[in-house]
C-alpha positions as CSV (number, residue, x, y, z in Angstrom):
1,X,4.3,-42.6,21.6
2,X,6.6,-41.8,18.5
3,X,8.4,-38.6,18.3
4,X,6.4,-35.6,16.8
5,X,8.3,-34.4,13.2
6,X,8.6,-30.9,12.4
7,X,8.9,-31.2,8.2
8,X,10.6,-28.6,6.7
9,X,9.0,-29.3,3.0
10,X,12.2,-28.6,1.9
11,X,12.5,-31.3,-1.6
12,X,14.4,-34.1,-0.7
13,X,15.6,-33.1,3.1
14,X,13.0,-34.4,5.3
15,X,13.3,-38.3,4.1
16,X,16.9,-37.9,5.7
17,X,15.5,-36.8,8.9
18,X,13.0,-40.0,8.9
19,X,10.4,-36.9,8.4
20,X,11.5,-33.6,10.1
21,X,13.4,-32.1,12.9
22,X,11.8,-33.6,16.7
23,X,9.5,-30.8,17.8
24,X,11.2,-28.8,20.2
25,X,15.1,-29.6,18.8
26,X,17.4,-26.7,18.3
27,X,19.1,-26.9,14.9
28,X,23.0,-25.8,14.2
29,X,22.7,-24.7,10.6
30,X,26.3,-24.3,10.0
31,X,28.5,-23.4,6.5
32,X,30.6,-20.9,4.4
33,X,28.7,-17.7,2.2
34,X,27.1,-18.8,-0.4
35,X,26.2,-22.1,0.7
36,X,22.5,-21.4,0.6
37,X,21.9,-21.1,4.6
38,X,19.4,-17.9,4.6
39,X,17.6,-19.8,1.7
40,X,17.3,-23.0,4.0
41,X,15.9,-20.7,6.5
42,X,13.6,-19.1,4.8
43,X,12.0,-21.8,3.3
44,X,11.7,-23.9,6.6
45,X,9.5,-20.6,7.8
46,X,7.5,-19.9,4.3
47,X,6.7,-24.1,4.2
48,X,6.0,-24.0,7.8
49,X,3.6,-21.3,7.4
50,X,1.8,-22.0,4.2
51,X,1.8,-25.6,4.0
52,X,1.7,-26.2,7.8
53,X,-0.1,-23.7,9.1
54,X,2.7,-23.0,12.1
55,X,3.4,-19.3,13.1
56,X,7.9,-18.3,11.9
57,X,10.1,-15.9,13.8
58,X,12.6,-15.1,12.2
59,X,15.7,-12.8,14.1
60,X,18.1,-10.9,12.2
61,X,21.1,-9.8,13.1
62,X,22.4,-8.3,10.4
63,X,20.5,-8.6,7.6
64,X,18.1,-6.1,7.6
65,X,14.1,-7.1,7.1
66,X,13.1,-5.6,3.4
67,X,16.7,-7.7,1.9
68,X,15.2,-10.6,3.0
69,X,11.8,-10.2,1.7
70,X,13.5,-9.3,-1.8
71,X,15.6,-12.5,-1.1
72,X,12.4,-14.5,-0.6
73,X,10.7,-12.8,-4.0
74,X,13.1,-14.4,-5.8
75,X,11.8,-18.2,-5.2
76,X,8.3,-16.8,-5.4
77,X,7.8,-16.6,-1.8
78,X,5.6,-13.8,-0.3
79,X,6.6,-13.4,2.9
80,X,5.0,-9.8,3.2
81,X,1.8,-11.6,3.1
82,X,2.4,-14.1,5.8
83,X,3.7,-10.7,7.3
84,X,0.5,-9.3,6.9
85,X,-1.7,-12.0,8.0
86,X,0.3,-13.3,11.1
87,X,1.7,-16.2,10.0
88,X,5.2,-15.0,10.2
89,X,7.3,-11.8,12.0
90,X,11.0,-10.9,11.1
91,X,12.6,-8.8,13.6
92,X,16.0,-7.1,12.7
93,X,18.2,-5.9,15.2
94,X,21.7,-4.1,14.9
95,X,24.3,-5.3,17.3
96,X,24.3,-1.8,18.3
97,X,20.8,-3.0,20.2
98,X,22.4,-6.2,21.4
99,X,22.1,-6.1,25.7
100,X,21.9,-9.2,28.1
101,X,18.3,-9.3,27.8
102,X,18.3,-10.2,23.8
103,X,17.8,-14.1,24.8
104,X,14.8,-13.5,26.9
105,X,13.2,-11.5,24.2
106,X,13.2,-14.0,22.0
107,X,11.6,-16.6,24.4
108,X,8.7,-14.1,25.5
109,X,8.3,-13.5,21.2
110,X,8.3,-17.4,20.6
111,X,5.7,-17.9,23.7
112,X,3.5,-15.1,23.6
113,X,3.0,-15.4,19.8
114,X,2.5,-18.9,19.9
115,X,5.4,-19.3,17.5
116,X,6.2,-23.1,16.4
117,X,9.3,-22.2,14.4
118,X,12.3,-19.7,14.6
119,X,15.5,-18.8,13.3
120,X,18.6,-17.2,14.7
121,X,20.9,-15.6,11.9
122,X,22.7,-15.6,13.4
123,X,24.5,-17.1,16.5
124,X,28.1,-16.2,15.6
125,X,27.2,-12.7,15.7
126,X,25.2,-13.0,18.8
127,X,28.0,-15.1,20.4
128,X,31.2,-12.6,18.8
129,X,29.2,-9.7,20.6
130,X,28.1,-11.4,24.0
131,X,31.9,-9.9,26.0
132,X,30.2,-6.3,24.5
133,X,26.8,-6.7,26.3
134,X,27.9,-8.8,29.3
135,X,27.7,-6.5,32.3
136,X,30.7,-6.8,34.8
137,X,28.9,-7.4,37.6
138,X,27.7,-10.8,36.1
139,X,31.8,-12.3,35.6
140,X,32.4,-13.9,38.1
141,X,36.1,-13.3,38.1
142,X,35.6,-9.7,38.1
143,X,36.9,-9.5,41.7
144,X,39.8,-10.6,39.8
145,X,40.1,-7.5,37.5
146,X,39.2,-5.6,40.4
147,X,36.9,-3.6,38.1
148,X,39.7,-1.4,36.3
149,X,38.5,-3.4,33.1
150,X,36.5,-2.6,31.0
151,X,37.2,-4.8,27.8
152,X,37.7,-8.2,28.5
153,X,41.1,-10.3,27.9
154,X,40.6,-13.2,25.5
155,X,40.5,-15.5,27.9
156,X,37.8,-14.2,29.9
157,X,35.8,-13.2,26.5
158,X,35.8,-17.0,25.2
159,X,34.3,-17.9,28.5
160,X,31.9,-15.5,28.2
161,X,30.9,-16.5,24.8
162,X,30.8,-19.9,25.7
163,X,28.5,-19.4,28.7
164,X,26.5,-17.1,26.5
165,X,25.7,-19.9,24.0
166,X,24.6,-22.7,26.3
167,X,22.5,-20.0,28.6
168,X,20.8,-18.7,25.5
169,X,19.9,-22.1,23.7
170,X,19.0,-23.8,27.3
171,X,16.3,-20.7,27.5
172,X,15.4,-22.0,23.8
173,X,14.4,-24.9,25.3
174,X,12.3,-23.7,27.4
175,X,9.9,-23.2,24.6
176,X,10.1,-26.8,24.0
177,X,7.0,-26.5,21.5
178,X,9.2,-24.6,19.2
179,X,11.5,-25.6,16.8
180,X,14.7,-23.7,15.9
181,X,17.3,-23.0,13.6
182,X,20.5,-21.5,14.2
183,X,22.7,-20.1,11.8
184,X,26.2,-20.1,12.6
185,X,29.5,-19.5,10.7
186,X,31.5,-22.5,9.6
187,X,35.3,-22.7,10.3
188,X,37.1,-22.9,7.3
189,X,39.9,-24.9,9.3
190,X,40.4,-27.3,12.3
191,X,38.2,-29.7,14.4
192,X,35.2,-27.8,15.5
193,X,32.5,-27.1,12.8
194,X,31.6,-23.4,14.1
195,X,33.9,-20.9,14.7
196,X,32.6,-20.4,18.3
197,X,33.5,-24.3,19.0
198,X,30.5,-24.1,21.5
199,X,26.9,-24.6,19.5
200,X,28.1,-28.2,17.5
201,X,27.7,-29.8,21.3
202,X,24.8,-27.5,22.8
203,X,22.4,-27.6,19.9
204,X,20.4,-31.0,19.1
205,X,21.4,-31.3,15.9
206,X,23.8,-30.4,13.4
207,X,23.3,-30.0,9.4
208,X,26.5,-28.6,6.9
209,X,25.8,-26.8,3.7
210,X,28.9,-26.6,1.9
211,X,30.4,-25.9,-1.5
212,X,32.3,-29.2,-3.2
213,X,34.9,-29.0,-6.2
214,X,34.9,-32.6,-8.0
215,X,36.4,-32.4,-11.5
216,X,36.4,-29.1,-13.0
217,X,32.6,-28.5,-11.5
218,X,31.3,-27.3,-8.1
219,X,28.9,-28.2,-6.1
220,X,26.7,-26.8,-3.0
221,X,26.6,-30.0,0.0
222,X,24.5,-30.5,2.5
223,X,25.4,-32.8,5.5
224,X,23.6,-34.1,8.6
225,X,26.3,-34.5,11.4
226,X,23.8,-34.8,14.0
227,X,20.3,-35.0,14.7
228,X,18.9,-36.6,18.3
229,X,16.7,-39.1,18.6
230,X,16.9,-39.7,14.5
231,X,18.2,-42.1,12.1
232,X,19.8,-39.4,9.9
233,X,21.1,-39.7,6.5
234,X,24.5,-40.4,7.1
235,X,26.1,-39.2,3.9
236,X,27.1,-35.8,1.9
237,X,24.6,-35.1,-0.7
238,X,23.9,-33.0,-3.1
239,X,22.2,-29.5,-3.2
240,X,20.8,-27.2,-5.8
241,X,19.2,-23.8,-4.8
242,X,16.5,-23.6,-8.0
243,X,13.8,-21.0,-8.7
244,X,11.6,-22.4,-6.7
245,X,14.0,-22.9,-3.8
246,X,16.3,-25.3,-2.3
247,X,16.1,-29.0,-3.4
248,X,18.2,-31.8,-2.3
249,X,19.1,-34.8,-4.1
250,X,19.4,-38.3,-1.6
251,X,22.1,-39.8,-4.0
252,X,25.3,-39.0,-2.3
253,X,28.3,-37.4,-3.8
């Protein structure tokens, strides 16, 4: 049997992912502001809904929901109609409501709704906050700290975060029908892609959006570093966020 594509209907992006994402994959969407990764998003949910008739989540941590509806308006989306009708739910949450349970949460959203596609924006907050929710009875080295701290040292937080990242996309994929995106911060410098260094090697694949100077002009990028069980585009090719939304261009830069 082949492998069942997700499409995004995003112009030009699917043909580099020999059709979509695999059903079930989770998706690093990693880059800079401005590089056009909420747009991305959005669009992956709006097509999904109205051209392929598959229920969105979309989880916000940060954003809150009636920016991103305005955001959507201005490609000619209407999101508060797929709102209304079912088709797709954005749930904000502050970090203030950030606790241990958050990743369950979403699983029992994406299973009891029947939802085929979701986003995380994003995971570098989730992951940034994780040492702030993590209760001390679940470190494991707390018999260490003998429980006189409350704040955890910096080596102890970047375990946490780590942990925090491959527990929470692992109980992603227990909604293996569901495909997701997660946003995450880029670094600006070094050798991992993400500023947590975690979600490049938990998540299934890996895409780059990116801003490019060549000449006197810029230019927004998009990359595919990674994508299981696909023949991706290997190369970094152009992007253009128009009124309509995002499209991509398969000649390479």
């Amino acid at each position: 049997m082949g492998i069942k594509r997700v499409k995004t209907g995003i112009e030009g992006f699917d043909k580099l992912v020999q059709g979509g994402f695999p059903e079930g994959s989770c998706v690093l969407l990693a880059g800079t502001p401005g590089t056009g990764k909420t747009i991305f998003s959005l669009e992956y949910l709006y097509n999904g809904a109205l051209k392929f008739k598959e229920k969105g989540l979309y989880i916000s941590v940060g954003q809150p929901v009636d920016s991103l509806i305005e955001q959507a308006k201005l490609f000619g989306w209407d999101i508060e109609k797929l709102i209304n009708n079912g088709m797709l739910e954005i749930i904000y949450i502050s970090t203030k409501e950030l606790d241990q349970n958050i990743s369950q949460f979403i699983v029992d959203k994406i299973q009891q709704n029947n939802i085929k596609r979701a986003v995380i924006d994003s995971i570098s907050v989730l992951a940034t906050n994780a040492p702030v929710y993590k209760s001390l009875n679940e470190i494991s080295v707390v018999d260490i700290l003998e429980h006189r701290s409350f704040f955890s040292p910096p080596i102890l937080g970047d375990s946490i975060i780590k942990k925090f990242i491959y527990t929470f996309i692992e109980n992603l994929r227990t909604a293996d029908s569901c495909t997701t995106i997660l946003i995450s911060e880029a670094s600006e410098k070094g050798e991992f892609i993400c500023r947590d260094t975690v979600s490049e090697f938990a998540c299934d694949g890996i895409i780059i959006m990116g801003l490019m100077s060549i000449g006197n002009e810029n230019y927004r990028s998009i990359q595919i570093r990674k994508m299981r069980l696909t023949d991706q585009g290997k190369d970094i090719y152009p992007l253009e966020i128009t009124k309509n939304g995002i499209v991509v261009k398969t000649k390479s830069l």
